[in-house]
mmCIF file as gemmi writes it, N, C-alpha and C atoms, coordinates in Angstrom:
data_model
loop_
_atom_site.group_PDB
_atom_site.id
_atom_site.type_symbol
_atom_site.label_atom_id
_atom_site.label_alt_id
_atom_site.label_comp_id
_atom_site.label_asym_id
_atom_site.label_entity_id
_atom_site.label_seq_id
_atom_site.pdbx_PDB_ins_code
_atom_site.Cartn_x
_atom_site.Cartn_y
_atom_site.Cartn_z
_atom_site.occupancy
_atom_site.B_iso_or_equiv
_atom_site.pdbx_formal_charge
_atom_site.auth_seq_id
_atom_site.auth_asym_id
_atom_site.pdbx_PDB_model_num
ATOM 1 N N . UNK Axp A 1 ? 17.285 6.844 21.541 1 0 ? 1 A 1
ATOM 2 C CA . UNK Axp A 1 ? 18.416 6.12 21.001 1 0 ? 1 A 1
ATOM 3 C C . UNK Axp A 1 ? 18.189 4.616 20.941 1 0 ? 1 A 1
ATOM 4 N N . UNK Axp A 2 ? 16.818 4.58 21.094 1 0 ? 2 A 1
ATOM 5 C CA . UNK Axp A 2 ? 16.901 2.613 20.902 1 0 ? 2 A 1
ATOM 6 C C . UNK Axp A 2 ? 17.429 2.363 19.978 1 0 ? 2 A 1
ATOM 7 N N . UNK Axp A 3 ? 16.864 3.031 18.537 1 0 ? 3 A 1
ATOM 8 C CA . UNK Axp A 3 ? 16.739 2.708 17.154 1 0 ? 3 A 1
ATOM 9 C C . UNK Axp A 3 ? 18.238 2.296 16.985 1 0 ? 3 A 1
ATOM 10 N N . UNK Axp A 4 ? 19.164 3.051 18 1 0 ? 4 A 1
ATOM 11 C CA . UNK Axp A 4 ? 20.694 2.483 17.315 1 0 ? 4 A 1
ATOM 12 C C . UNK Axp A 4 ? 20.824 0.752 18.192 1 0 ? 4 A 1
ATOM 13 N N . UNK Axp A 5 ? 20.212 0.278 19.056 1 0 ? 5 A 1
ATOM 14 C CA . UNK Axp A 5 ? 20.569 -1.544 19.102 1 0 ? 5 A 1
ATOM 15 C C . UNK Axp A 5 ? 20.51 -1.564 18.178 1 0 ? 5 A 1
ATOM 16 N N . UNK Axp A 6 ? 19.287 -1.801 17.322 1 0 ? 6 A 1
ATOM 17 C CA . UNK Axp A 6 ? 19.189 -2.091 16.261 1 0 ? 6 A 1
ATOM 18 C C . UNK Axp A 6 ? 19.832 -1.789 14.863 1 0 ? 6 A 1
ATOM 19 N N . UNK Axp A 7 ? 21.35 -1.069 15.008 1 0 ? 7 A 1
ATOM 20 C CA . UNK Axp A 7 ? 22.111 -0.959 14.269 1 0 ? 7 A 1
ATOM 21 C C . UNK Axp A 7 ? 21.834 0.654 13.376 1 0 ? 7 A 1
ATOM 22 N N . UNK Axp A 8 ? 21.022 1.683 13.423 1 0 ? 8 A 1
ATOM 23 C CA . UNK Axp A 8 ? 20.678 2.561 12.895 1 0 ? 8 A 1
ATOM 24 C C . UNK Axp A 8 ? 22.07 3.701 13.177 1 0 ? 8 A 1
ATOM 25 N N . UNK Axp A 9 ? 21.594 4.15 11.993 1 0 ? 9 A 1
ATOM 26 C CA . UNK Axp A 9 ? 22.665 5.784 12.409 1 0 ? 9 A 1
ATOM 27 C C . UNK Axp A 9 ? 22.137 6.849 12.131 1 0 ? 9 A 1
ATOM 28 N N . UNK Axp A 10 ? 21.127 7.276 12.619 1 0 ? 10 A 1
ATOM 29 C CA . UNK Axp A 10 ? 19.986 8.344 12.501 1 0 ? 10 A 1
ATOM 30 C C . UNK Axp A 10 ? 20.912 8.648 13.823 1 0 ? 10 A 1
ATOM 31 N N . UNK Axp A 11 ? 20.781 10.197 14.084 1 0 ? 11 A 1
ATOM 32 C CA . UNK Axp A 11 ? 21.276 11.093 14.795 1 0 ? 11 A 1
ATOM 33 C C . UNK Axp A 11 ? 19.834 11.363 15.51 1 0 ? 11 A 1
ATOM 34 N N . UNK Axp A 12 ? 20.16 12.453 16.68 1 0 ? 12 A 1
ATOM 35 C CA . UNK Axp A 12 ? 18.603 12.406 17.226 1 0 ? 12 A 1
ATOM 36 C C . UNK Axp A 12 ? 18.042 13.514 16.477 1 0 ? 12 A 1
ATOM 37 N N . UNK Axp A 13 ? 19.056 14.485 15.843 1 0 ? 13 A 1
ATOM 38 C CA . UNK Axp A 13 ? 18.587 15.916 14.806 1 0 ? 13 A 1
ATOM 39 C C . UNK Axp A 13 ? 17.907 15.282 13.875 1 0 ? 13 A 1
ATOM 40 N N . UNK Axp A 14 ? 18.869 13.905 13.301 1 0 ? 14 A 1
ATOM 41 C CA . UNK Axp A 14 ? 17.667 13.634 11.99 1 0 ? 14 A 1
ATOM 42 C C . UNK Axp A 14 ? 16.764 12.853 12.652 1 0 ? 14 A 1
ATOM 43 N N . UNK Axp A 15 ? 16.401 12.089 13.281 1 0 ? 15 A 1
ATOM 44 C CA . UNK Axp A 15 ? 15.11 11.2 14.083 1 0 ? 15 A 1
ATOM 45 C C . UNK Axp A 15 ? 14.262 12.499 14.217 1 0 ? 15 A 1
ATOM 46 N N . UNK Axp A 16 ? 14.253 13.786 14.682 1 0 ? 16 A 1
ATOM 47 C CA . UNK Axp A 16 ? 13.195 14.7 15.268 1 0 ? 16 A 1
ATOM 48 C C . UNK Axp A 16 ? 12.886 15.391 13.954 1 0 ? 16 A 1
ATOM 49 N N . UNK Axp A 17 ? 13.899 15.372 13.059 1 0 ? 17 A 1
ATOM 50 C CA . UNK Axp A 17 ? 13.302 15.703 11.502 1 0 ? 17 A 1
ATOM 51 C C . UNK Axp A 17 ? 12.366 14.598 10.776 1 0 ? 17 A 1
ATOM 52 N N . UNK Axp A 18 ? 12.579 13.853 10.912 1 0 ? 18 A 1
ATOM 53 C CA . UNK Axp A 18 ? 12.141 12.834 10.415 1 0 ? 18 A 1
ATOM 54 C C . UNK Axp A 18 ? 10.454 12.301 10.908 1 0 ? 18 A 1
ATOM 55 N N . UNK Axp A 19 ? 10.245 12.235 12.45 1 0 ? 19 A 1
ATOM 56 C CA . UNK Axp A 19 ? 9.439 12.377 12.837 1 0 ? 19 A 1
ATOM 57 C C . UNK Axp A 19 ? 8.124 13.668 13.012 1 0 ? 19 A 1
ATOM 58 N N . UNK Axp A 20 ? 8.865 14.204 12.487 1 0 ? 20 A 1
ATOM 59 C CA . UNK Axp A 20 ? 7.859 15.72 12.215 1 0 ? 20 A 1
ATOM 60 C C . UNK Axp A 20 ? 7.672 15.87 10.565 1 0 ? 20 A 1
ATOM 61 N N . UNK Axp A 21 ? 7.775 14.824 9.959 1 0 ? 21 A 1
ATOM 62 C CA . UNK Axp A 21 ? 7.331 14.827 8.43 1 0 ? 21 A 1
ATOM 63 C C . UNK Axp A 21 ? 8.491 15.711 8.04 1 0 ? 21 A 1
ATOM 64 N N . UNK Axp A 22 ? 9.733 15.812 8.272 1 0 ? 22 A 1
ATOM 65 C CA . UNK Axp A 22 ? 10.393 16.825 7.221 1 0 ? 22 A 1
ATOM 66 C C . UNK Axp A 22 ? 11.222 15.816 6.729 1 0 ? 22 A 1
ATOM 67 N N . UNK Axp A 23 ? 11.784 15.847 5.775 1 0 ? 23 A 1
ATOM 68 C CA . UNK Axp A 23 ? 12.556 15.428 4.525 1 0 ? 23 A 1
ATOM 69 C C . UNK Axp A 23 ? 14.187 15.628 5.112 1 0 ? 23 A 1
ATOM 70 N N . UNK Axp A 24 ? 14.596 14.241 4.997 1 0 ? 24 A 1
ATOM 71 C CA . UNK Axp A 24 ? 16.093 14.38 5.377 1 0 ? 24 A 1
ATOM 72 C C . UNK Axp A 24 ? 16.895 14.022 5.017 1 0 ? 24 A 1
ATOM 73 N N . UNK Axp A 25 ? 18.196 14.413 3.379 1 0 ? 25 A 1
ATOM 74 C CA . UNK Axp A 25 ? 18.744 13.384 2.811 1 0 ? 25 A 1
ATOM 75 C C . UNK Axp A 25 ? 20.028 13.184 3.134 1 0 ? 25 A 1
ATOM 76 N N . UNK Axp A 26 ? 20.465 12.015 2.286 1 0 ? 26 A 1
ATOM 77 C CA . UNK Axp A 26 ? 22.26 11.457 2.755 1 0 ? 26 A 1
ATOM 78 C C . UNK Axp A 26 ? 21.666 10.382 3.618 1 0 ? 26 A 1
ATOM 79 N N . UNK Axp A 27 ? 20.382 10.193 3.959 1 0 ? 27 A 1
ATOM 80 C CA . UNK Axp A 27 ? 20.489 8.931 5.105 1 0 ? 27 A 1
ATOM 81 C C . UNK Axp A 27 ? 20.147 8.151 4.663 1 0 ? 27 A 1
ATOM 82 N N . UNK Axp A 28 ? 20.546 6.659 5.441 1 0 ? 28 A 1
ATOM 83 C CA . UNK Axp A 28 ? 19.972 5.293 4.695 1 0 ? 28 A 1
ATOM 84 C C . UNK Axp A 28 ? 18.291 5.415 4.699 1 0 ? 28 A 1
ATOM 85 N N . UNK Axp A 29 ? 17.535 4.867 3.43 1 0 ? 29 A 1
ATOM 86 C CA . UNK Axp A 29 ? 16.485 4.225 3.619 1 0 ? 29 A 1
ATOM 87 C C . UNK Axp A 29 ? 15.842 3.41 4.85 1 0 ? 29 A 1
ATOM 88 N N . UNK Axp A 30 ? 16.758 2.588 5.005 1 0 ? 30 A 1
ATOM 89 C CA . UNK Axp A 30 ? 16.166 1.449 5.628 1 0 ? 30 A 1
ATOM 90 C C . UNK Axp A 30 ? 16.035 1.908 7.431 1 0 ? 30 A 1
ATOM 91 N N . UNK Axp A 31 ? 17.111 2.855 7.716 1 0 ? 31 A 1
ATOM 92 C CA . UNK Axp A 31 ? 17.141 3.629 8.951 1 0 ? 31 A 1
ATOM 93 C C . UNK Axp A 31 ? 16.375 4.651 9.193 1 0 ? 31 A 1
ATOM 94 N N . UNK Axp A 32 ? 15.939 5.159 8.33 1 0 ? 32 A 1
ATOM 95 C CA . UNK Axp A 32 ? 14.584 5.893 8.249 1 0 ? 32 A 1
ATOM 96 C C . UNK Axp A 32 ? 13.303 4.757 8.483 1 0 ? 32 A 1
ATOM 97 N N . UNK Axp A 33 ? 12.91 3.833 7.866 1 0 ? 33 A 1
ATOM 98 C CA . UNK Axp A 33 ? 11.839 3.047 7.636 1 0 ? 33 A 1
ATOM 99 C C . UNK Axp A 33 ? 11.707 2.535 9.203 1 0 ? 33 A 1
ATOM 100 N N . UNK Axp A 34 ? 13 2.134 9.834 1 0 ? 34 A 1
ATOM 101 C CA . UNK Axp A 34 ? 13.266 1.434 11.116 1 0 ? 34 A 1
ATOM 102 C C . UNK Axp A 34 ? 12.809 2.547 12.141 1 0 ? 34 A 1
ATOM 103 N N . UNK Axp A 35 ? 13.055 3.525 12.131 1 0 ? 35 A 1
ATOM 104 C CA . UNK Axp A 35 ? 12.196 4.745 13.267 1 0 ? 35 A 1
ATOM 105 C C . UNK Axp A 35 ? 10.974 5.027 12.605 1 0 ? 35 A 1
ATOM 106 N N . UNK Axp A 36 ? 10.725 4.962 11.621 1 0 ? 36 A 1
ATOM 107 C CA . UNK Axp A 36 ? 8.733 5.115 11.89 1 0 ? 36 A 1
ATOM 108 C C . UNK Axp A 36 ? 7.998 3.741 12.307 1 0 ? 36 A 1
ATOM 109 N N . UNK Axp A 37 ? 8.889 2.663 11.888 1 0 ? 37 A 1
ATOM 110 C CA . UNK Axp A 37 ? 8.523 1.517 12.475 1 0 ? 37 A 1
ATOM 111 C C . UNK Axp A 37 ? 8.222 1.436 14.223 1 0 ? 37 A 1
ATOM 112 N N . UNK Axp A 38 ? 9.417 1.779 14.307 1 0 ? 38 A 1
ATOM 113 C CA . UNK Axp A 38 ? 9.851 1.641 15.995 1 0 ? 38 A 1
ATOM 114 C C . UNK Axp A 38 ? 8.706 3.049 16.338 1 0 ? 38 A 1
ATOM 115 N N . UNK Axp A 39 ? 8.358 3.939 15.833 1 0 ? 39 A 1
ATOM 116 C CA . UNK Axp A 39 ? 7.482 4.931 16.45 1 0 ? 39 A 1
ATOM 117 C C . UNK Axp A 39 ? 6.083 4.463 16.074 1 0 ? 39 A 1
ATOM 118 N N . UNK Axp A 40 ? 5.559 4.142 15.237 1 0 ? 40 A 1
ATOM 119 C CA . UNK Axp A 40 ? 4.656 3.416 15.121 1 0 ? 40 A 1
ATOM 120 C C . UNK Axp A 40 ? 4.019 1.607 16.239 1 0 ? 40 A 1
ATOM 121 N N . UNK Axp A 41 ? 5.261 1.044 16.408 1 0 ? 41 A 1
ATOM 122 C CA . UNK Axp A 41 ? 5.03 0.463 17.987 1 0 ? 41 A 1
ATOM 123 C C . UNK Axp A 41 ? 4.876 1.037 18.94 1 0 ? 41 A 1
ATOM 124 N N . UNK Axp A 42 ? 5.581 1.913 18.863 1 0 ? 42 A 1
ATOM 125 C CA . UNK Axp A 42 ? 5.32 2.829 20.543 1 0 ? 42 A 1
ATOM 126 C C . UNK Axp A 42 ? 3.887 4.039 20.331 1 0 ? 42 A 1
ATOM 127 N N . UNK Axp A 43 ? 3.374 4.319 19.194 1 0 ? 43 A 1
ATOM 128 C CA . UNK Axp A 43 ? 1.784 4.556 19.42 1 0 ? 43 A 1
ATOM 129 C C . UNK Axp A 43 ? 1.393 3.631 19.639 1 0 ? 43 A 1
ATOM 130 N N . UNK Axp A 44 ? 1.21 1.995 19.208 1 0 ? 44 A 1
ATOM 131 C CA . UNK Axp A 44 ? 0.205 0.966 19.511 1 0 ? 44 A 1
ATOM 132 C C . UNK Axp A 44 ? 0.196 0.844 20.786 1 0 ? 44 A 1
ATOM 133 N N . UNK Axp A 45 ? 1.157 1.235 21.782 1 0 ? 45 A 1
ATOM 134 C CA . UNK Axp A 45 ? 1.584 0.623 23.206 1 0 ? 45 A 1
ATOM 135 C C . UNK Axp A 45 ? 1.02 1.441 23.669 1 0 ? 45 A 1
ATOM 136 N N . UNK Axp A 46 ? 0.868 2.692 23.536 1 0 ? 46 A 1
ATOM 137 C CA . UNK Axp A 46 ? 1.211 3.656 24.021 1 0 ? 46 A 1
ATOM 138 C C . UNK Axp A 46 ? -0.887 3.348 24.059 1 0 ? 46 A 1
ATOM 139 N N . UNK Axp A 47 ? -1.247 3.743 22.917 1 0 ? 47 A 1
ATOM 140 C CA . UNK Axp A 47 ? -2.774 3.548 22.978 1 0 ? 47 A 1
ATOM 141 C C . UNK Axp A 47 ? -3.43 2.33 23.326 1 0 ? 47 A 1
ATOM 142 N N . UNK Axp A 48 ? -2.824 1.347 23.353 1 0 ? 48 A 1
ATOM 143 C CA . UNK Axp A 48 ? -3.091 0.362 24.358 1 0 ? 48 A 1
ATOM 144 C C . UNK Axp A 48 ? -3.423 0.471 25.485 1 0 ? 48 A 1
ATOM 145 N N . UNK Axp A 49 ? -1.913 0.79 26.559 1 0 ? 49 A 1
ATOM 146 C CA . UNK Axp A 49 ? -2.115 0.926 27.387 1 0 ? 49 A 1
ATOM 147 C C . UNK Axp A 49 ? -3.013 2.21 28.146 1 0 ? 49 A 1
ATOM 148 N N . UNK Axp A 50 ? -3.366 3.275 27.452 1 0 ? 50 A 1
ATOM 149 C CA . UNK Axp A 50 ? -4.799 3.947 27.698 1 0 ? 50 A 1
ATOM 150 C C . UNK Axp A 50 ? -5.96 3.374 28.034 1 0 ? 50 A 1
ATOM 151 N N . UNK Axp A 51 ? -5.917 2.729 27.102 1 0 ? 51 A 1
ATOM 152 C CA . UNK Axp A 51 ? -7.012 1.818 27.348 1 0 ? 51 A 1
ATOM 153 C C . UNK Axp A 51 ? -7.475 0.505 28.604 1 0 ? 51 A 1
ATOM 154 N N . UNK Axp A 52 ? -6.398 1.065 29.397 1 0 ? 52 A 1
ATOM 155 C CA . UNK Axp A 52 ? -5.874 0.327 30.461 1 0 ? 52 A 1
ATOM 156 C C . UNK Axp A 52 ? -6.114 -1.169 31.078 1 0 ? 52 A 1
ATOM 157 N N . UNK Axp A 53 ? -5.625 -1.699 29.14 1 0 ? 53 A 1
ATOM 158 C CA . UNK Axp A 53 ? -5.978 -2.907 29.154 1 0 ? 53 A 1
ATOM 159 C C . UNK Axp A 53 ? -4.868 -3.734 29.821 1 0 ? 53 A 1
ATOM 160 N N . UNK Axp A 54 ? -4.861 -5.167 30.052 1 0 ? 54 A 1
ATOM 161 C CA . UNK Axp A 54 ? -3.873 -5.589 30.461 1 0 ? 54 A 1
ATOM 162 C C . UNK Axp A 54 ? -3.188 -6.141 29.349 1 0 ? 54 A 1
ATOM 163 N N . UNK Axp A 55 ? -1.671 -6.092 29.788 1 0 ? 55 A 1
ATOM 164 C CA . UNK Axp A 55 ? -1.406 -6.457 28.973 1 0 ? 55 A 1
ATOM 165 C C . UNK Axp A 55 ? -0.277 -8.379 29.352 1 0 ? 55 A 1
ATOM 166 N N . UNK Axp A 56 ? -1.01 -8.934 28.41 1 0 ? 56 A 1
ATOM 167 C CA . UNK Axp A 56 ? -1.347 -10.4 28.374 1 0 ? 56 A 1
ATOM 168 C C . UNK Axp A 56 ? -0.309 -11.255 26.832 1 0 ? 56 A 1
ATOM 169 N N . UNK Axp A 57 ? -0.247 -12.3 27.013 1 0 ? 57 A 1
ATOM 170 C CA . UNK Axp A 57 ? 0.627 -13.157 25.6 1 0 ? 57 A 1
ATOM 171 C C . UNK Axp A 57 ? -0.105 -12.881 24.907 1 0 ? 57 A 1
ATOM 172 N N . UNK Axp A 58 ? -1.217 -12.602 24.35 1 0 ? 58 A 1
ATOM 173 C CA . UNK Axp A 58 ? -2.019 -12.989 23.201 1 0 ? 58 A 1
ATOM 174 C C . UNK Axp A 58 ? -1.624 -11.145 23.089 1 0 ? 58 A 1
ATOM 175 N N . UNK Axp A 59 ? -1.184 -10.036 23.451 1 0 ? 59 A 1
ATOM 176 C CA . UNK Axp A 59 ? -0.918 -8.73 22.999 1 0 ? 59 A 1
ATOM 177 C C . UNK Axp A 59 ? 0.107 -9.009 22.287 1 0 ? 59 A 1
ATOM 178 N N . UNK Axp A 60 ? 1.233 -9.397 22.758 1 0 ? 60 A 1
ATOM 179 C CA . UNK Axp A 60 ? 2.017 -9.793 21.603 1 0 ? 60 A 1
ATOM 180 C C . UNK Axp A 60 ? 2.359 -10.914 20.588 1 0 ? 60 A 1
């Protein structure tokens, strides 16, 4: 539920559709674009921190 600070109204039914490549209509564009965004940061972090780098100012 982060995606809703950020003002979204994706439900978590459509976020888990959405994230599994299925097709989900009636919803905004831009609230769609905002959760692959926001899931797409959380792979970079996510494989970052595997890499069990530190994490430092110049990461973000």
């Amino acid at each position: 539920y982060s995606t809703h600070i950020e003002g979204t109204k994706l439900t978590l039914a459509q976020s888990k559709k959405i994230l599994t490549g299925k097709t989900v209509t009636g919803i905004n564009k831009d609230d769609r674009q905002e959760l692959l965004n926001y899931k797409e940061a959380m792979d970079f972090v996510s494989e970052y921190l595997g890499k069990k780098s530190d994490i430092t100012e110049n990461f973000f």
